[in-house]
N, C-alpha and C positions, 0 to 999 in steps of 0.2 A: 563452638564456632562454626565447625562444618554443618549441626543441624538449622545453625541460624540461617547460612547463605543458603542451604537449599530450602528454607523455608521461605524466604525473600526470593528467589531464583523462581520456585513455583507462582508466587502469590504472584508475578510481575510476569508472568508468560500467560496464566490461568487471564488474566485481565487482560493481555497482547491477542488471547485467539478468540475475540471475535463470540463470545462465551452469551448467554446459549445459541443455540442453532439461529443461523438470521429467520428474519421472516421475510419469503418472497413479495419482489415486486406487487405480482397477483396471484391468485394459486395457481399453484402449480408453475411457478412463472421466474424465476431467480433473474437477479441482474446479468446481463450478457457479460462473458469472459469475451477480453479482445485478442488478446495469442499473435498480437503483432510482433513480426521479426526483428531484432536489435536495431537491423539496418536500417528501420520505417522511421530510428528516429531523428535520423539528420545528421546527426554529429557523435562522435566522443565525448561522454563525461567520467568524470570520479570526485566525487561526492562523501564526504563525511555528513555525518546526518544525528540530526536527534530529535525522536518522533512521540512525541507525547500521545497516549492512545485513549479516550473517555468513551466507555461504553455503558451508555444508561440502567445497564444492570449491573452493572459493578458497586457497591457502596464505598466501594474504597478510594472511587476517582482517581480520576488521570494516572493513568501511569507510565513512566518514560523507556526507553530503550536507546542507545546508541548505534548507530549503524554505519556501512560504508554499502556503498553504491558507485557500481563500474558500470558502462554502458559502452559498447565499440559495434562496429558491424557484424560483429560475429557473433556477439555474446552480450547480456545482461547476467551482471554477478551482483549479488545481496547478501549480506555477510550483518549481521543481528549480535550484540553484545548485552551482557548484562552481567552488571557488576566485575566488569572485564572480563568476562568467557563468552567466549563463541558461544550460543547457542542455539544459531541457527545459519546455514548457506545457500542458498538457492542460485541455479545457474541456467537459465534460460538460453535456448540457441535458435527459438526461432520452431521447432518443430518439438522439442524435450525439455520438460521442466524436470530438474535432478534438484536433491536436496538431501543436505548432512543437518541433520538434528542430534539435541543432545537429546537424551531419552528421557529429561525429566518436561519436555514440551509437552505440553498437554494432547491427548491421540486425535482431541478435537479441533485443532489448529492443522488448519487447511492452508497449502502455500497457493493455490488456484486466485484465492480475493486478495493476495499480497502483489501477486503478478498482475492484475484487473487495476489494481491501485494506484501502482508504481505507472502503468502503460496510460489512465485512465487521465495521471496527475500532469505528465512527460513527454507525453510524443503527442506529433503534431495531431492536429484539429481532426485535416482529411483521411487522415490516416485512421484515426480513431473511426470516425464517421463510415467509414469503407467498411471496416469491422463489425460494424453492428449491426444485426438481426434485422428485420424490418419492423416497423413501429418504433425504434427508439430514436433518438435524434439528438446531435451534443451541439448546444449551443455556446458561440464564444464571443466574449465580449470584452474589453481593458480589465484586466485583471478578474478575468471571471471566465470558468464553464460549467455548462448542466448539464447531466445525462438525465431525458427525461424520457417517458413515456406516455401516451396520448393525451400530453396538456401538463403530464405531475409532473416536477422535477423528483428524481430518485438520488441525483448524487450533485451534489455542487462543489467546488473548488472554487476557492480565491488564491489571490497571489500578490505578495506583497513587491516581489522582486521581480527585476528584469535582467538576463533571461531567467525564465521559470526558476530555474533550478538554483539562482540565488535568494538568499533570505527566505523568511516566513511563506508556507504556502497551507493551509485547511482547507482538508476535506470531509464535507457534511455529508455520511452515508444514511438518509432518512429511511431507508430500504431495509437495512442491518443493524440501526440503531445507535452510530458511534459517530466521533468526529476524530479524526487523526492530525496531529499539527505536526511541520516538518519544520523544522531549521535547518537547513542548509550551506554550504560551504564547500567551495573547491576543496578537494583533500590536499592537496600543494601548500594550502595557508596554516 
């Protein structure tokens, strides 16, 4: 039983990191990390979450995760489950990404595109916009944004819910090759 779930435990993280290396924007050229501070994003949340993750080189399709998601002025905390074990925490303060892994997470899962993700999906527009390098540009629209680069879009988000962080939200990384689906819910419910 024990080699089953870490069998299942790998196969569902192995699929969650993002597996193989992305391929940049342009060469040489990776999607811009934003490293915006908790506070940029306007309010308090906490969030229960379940993220469906499809990475076009995976043959084994989609595969899911349950998560919680805290967000306050001070702090953004990311807490990743799977088959009810922790195994993953991230806790962003604005200047320190820290993070508790279990040690069967693959050493190529990287928390930097989880925090680009989460800040990319969540915080407001200008804020994002203020963050980015020159050349890239995030357009927003009812139930829609793009991070694009001179004319391509690289990353799109929809959003089924209002505010953001209720219901259905997908995000198309055309840059990485994945699309990640969140469902959402106040963690209170």
């Amino acid at each position: 039983m024990r080699l089953a779930i870490t069998a299942l435990l790998t196969a569902t993280l192995v699929a969650c990191a993002t597996a193989p290396r992305p391929k940049p924007a342009a060469p040489g050229e990776p999607l811009p990390e934003l490293r915006l501070s908790p506070a940029a994003l306007g309010t308090s949340v906490s969030l229960t979450q379940r993220l469906e993750f499809a990475h076009e080189a995976d043959p084994g399709g989609p595969r899911s995760l349950e998560a919680l998601l805290e967000v306050d002025a001070e702090w953004m905390q990311l807490a990743g489950f799977a088959m009810g074990q922790r195994i993953l925490t991230l806790r962003w303060n604005g200047t320190t990404l820290d993070e508790e892994r279990d040690p069967r997470l693959p050493a190529r899962f990287q928390s930097a595109p989880v925090l680009r993700d989460v800040q990319l999906v969540y915080w407001p527009a200008d804020a994002v916009r203020a963050a980015l390098p020159p050349g890239w540009t995030l357009e927003e629209g009812p139930g829609r944004r793009a991070l694009s680069k001179n004319g391509r879009e690289w990353v799109t988000v929809r959003y089924d819910g209002e505010p953001r962080w209720a219901g259905r939200t997908q995000l198309l990384n055309l840059s990485e090759h994945y699309r990640l689906t969140i469902d959402s819910r106040p963690a209170d419910e």
